[in-house]
C-alpha positions in Angstrom: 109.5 -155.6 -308.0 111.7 -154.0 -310.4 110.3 -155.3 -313.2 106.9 -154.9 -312.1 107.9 -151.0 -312.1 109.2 -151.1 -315.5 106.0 -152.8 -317.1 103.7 -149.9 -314.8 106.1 -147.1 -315.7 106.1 -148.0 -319.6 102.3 -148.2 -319.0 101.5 -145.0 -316.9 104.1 -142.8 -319.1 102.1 -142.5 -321.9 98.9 -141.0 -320.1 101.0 -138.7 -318.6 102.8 -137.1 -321.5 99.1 -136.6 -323.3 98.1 -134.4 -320.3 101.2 -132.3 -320.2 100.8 -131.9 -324.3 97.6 -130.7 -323.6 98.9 -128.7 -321.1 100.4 -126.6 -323.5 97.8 -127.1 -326.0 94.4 -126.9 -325.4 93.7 -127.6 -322.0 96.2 -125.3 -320.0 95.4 -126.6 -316.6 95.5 -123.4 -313.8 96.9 -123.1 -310.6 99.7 -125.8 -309.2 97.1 -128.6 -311.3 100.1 -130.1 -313.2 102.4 -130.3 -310.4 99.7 -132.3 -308.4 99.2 -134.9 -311.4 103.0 -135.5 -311.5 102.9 -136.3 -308.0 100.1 -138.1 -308.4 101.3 -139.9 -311.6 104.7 -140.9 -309.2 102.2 -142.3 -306.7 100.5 -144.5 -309.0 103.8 -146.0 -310.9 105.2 -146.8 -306.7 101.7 -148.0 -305.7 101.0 -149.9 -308.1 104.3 -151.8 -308.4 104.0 -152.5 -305.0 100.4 -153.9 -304.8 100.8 -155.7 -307.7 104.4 -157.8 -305.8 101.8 -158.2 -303.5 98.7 -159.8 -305.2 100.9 -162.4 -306.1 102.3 -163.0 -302.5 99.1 -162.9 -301.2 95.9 -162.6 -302.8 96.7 -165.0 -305.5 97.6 -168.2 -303.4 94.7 -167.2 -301.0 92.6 -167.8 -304.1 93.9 -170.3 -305.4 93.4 -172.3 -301.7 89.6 -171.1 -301.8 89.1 -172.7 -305.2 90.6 -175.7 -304.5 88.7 -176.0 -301.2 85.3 -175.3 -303.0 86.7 -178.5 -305.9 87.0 -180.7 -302.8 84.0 -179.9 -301.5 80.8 -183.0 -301.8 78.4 -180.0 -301.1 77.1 -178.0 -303.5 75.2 -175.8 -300.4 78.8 -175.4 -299.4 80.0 -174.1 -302.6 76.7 -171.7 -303.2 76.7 -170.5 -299.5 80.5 -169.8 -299.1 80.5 -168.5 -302.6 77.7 -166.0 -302.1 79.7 -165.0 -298.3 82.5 -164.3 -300.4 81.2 -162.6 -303.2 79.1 -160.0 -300.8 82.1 -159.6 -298.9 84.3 -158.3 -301.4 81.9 -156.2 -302.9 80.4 -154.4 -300.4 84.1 -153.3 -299.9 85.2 -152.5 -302.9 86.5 -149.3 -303.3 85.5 -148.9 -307.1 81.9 -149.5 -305.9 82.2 -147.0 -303.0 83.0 -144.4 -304.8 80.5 -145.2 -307.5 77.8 -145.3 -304.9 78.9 -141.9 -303.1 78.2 -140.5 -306.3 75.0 -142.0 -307.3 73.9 -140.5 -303.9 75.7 -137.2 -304.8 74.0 -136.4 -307.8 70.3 -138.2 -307.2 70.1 -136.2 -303.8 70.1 -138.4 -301.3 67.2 -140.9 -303.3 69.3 -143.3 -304.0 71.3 -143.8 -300.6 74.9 -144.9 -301.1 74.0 -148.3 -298.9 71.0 -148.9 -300.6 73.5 -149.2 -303.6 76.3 -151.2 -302.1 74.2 -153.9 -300.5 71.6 -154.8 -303.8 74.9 -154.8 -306.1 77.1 -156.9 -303.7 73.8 -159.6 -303.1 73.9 -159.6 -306.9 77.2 -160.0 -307.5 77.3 -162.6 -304.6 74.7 -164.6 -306.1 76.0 -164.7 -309.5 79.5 -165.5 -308.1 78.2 -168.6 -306.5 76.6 -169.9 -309.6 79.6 -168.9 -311.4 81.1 -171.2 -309.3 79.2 -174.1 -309.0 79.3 -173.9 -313.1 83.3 -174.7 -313.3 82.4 -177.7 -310.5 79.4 -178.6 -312.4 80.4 -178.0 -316.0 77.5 -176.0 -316.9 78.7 -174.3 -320.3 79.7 -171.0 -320.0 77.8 -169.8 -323.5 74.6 -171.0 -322.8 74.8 -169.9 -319.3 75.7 -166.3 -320.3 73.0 -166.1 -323.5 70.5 -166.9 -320.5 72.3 -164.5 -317.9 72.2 -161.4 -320.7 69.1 -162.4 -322.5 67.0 -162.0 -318.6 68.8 -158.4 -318.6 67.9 -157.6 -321.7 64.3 -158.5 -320.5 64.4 -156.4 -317.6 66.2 -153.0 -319.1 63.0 -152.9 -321.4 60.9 -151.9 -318.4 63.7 -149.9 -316.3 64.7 -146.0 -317.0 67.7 -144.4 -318.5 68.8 -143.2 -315.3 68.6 -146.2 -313.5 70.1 -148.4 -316.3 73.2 -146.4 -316.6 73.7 -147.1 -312.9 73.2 -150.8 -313.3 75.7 -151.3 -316.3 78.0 -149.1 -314.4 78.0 -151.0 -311.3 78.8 -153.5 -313.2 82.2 -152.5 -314.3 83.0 -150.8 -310.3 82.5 -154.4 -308.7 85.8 -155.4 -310.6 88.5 -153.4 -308.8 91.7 -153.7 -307.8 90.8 -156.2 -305.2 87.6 -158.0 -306.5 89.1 -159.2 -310.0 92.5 -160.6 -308.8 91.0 -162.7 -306.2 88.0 -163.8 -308.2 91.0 -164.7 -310.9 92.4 -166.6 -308.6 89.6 -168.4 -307.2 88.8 -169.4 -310.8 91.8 -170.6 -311.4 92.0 -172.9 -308.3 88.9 -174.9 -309.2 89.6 -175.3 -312.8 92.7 -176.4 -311.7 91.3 -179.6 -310.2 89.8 -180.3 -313.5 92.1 -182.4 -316.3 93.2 -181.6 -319.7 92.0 -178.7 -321.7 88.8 -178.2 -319.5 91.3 -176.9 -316.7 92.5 -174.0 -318.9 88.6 -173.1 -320.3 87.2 -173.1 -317.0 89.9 -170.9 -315.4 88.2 -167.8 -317.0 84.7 -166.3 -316.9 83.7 -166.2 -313.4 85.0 -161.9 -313.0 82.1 -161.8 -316.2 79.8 -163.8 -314.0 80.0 -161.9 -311.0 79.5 -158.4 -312.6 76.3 -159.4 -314.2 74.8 -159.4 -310.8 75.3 -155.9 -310.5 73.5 -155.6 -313.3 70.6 -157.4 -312.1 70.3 -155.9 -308.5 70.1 -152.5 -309.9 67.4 -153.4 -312.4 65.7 -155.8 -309.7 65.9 -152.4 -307.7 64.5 -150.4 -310.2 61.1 -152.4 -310.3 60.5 -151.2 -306.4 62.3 -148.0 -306.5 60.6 -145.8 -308.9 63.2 -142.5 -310.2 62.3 -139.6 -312.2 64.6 -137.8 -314.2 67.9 -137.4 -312.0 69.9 -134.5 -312.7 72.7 -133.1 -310.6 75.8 -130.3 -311.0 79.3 -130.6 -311.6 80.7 -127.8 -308.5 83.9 -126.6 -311.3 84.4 -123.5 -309.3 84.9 -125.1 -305.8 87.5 -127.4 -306.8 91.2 -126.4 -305.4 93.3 -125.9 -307.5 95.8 -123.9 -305.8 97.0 -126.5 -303.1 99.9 -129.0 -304.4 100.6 -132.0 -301.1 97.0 -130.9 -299.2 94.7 -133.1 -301.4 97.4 -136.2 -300.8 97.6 -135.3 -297.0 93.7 -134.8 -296.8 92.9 -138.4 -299.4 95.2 -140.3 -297.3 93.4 -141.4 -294.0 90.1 -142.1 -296.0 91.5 -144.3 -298.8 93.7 -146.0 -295.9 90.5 -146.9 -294.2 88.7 -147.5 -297.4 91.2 -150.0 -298.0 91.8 -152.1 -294.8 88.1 -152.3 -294.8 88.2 -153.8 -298.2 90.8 -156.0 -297.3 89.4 -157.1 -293.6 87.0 -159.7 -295.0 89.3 -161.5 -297.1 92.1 -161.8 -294.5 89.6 -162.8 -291.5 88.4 -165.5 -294.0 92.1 -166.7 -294.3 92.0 -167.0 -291.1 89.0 -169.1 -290.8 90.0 -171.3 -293.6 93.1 -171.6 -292.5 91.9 -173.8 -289.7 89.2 -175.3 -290.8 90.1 -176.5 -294.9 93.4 -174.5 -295.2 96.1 -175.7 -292.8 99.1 -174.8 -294.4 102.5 -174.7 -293.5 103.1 -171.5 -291.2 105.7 -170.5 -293.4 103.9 -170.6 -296.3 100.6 -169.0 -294.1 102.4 -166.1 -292.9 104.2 -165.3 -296.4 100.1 -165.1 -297.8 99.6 -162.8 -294.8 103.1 -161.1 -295.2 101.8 -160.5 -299.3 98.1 -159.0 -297.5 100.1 -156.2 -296.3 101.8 -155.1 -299.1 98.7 -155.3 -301.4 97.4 -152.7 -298.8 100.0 -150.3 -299.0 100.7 -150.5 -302.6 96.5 -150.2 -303.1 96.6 -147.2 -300.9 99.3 -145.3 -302.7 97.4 -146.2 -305.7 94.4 -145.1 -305.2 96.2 -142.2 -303.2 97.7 -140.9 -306.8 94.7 -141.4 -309.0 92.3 -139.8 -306.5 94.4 -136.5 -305.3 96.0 -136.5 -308.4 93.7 -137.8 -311.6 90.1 -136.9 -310.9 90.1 -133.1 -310.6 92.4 -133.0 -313.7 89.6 -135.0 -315.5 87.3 -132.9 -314.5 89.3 -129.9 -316.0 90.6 -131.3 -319.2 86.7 -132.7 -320.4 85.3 -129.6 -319.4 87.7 -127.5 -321.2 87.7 -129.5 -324.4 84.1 -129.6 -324.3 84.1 -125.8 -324.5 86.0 -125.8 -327.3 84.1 -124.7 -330.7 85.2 -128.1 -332.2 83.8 -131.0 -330.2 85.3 -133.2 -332.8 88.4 -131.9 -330.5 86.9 -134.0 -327.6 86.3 -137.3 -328.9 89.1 -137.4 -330.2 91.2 -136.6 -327.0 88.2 -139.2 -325.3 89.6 -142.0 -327.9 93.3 -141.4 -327.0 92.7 -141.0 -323.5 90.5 -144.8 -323.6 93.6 -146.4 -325.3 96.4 -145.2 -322.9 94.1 -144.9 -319.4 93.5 -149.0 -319.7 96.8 -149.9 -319.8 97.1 -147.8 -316.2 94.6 -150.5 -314.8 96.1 -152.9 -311.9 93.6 -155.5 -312.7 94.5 -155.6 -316.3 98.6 -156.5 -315.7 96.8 -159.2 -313.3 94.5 -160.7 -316.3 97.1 -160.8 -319.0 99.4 -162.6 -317.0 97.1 -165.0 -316.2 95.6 -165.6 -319.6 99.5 -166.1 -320.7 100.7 -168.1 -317.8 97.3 -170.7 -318.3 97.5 -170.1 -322.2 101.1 -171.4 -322.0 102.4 -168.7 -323.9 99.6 -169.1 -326.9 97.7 -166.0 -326.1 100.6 -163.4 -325.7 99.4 -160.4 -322.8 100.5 -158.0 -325.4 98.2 -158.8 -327.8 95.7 -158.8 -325.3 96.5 -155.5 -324.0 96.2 -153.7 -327.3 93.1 -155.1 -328.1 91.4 -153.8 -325.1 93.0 -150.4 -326.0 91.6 -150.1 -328.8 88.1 -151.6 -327.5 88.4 -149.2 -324.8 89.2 -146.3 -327.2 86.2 -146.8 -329.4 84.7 -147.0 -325.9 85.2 -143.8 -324.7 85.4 -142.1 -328.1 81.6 -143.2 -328.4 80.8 -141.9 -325.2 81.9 -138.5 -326.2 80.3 -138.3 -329.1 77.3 -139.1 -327.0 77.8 -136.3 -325.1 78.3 -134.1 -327.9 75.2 -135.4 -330.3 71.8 -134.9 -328.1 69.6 -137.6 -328.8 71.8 -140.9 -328.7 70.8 -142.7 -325.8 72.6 -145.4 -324.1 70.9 -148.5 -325.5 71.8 -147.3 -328.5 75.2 -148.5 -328.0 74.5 -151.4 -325.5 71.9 -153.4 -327.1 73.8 -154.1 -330.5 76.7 -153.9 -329.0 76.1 -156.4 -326.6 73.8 -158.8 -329.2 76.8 -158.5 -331.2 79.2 -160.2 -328.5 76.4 -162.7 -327.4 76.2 -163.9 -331.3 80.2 -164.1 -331.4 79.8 -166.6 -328.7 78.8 -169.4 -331.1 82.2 -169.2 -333.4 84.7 -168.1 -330.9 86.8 -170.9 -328.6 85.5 -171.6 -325.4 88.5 -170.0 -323.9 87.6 -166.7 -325.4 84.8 -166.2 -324.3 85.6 -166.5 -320.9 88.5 -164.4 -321.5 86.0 -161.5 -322.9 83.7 -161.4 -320.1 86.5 -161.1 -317.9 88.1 -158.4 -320.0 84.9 -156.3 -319.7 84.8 -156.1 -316.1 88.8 -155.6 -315.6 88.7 -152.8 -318.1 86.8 -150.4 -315.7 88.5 -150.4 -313.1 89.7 -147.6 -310.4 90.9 -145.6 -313.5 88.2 -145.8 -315.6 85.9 -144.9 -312.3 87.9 -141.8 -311.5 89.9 -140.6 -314.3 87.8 -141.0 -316.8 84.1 -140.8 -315.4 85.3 -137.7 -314.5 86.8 -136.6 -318.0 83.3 -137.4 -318.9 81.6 -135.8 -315.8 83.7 -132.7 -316.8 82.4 -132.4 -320.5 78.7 -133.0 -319.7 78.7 -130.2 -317.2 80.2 -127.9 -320.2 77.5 -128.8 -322.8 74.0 -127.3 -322.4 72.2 -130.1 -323.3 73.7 -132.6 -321.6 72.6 -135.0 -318.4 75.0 -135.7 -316.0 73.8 -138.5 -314.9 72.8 -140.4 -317.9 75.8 -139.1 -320.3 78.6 -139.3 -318.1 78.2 -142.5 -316.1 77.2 -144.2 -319.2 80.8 -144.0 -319.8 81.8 -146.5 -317.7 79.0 -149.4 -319.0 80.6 -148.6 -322.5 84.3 -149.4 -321.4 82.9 -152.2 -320.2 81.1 -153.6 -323.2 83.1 -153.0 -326.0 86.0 -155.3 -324.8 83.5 -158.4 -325.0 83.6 -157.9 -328.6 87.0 -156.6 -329.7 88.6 -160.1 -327.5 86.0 -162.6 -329.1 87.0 -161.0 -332.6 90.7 -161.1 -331.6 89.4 -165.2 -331.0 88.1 -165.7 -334.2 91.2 -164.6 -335.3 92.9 -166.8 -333.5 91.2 -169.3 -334.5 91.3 -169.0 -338.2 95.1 -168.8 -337.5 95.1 -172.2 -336.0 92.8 -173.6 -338.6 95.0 -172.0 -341.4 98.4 -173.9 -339.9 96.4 -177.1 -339.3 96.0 -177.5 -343.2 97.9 -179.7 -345.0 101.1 -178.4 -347.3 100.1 -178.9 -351.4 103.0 -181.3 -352.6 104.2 -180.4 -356.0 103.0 -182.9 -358.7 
């Protein structure tokens, strides 16, 4: 625990010392607005700390059982229907997807009903998580597998609208929260590890990147049936307290508490089905996994506790005063900054890197990991600004090179890497990307005249989850030049 709370401390400090500089900068923020983030920022550094002792109590063995379970398995209808069970499940819960959803409903009045989202994303992603699976059991390769998977999306975005396709690529990146990705991790990890030699380690990434394309293609699916017209909403700046300091914690506590045993609920009644029908582990070892459940849950709720009472409204504030400001070059800038130092903040990121170490055996470091998805997530958000600020540049603008470009680096990066991507895409936008900075960007779109808030500022989220696919396959062909470049013989002097 303690040295979970340095790593999250040293990772959380940074974001906080930008918004007190621009504190007394350019964004003053009014009212007891500071005070609230410090709390808020204290919240987060306890929380996480906490959930993140837990995940590895508890939600990481529990995974780990459930992949070995679907490895054992002789049925692949038991793998596909389990999978699917699973994958809705978790979904359907996820807080990260709730709260996209409540606002998807918020700002298209009512015509896209938050269920109506939650249920075609979490089939989606429960369908793509069962393939995903029976891939690693049926070693399917991952590249081709994906080039089909992003190739059909690219197929159906031609015929779906800008409104409807931000949703989609922004689902995408909410069904990988704080509870979805560490699970799924561990899930991949326990049927790869059934596998020998170096397959093991290739297969025991991919499947996060697997799931969250079936976000994708729900939405898209959706938008075929569901016709929209241009959605527009408004940004309510003047009816945000700012005066209160402990009532926005008091008042966020009892919903993100039940938002959070509800996400948790599935995953624990299936322990306990497993338990005594594949599981049957030691009680010891069963009530430690249960023992880990609970302290996930509190840590989660403090969490998410912190970043929404004490992030979102200050988001809000800060894009919408920097957008103001006569030199937007101002805001893309701060947008950059603010992408680089918000990712390292993610829970589901400290979950990834260790992992990709631990299987890696110490060849791919977590630290070089980490600040290659802050940069990726920097240009991220830092293009999304200036997106904002620059009427015209629409959202496929970014995403169709952008993500040609990663589907192209498949073919010269190790295997490995490209599972490690994928995953890194949906990890990145997580519940601080989906608060924080979807509302930096909600903030600055309401500020500009031109802008939509619906396209402009929920595309952020779809761009923080794109731009890591690339920057991690690069960081493999470096890797792999490296290796290649030590493999070569030493000249002998004549």
């Amino acid at each position: 625990m303690l040295q979970k709370s340095k790593e999250v401390l040293t990772a959380v400090s940074p974001v906080a010392i930008l918004v007190v500089i621009l504190h007394f900068t350019l964004t003053p923020l009014p009212g007891a607005m500071l005070f609230r983030f410090l709390l808020g920022t204290a919240a987060i550094i306890i929380g996480l700390s906490v959930f993140l002792s837990g995940v590895d109590m508890g939600i990481l063995p529990f995974g780990n059982q459930m992949g070995t379970s679907f490895q054992k398995s002789k049925t692949m209808w038991y793998v596909l229907i389990v999978g699917f069970i699973l994958g809705f499940f978790i979904n359907v819960a996820e807080p990260d997807l709730q709260i996209l959803a409540r606002q998807v409903a918020s700002v298209s009045g009512g015509h896209l009903p938050m269920v109506l989202i939650l249920v075609v994303v979490s089939i989606g992603t429960g369908v793509m998580l069962s393939m995903g699976i029976a891939r690693i059991v049926r070693n399917i390769s991952l590249v081709v597998l994906f080039a089909v998977i992003y190739g059909v999306i690219c197929l159906l975005a031609i015929f779906s609208s800008a409104d409807m396709m931000a949703i989609a690529f922004d689902a995408s990146g909410a069904t990988t929260g704080a509870l979805t990705v560490p699970l799924v991790l561990a899930l991949s990890l326990g049927v790869a590890a059934m596998k020998k030699g170096s397959a093991s380690k290739d297969d025991s990434f991919g499947l996060v990147g697997m799931m969250s394309t079936g976000a994708i293609l729900g939405i898209l699916i959706l938008n075929i049936f569901v016709k929209t017209d241009h959605i527009s909403g408004v940004l309510e700046m003047h009816s945000m307290d700012t005066s209160s300091l402990f009532m926005p914690f008091v008042a966020d506590l009892s919903k993100t508490a039940m938002e959070s045993f509800v996400a948790l609920l599935p995953m624990v009644l299936m322990l306990f089905v497993f338990q005594g029908a594949k599981f049957r582990l030691p009680a010891k070892q069963f009530l430690n996994i249960l023992l880990g459940f609970l302290i996930a849950y509190l840590g989660l709720v403090l969490f998410l506790v912190g970043v929404h009472a004490g992030f979102m409204d200050v988001g809000n504030i800060i894009g919408h005063t920097l957008a103001e400001h006569d030199n937007k070059a101002v805001l893309v800038g701060v947008g950059f900054f603010l992408g680089m130092l918000v990712i390292l903040t993610e829970p589901a990121v400290y979950v990834l890197t260790h992992q990709i170490e631990n299987v890696t055996q110490g060849n791919i470091k977590r630290r070089t990991v980490l600040i290659t998805l802050a940069i990726g997530v920097a240009f991220a958000v830092g293009l999304a600004m200036l997106r904002i600020v620059i009427p015209g540049i629409q959202l496929w603008h970014y995403l169709l090179p952008g993500y040609l470009i990663a589907l192209a680096l498949m073919r010269f990066v190790p295997r490995i890497f490209v599972g490690i991507a994928f995953d890194s895409g949906g990890v990145a936008s997580g519940p601080m990307t989906a608060t924080f900075i979807l509302a930096f960007a909600q903030g600055a779109s309401e500020a500009i005249e031109h802008a939509s808030l619906m396209m402009d500022s929920f595309g952020v989220i779809a761009m923080v989850a794109m731009t890591p696919l690339i920057a991690l396959q690069v960081l493999g062909v470096v890797n792999k030049l490296k290796a290649k470049k030590s493999a070569e013989p030493i000249p002998q002097n004549a």
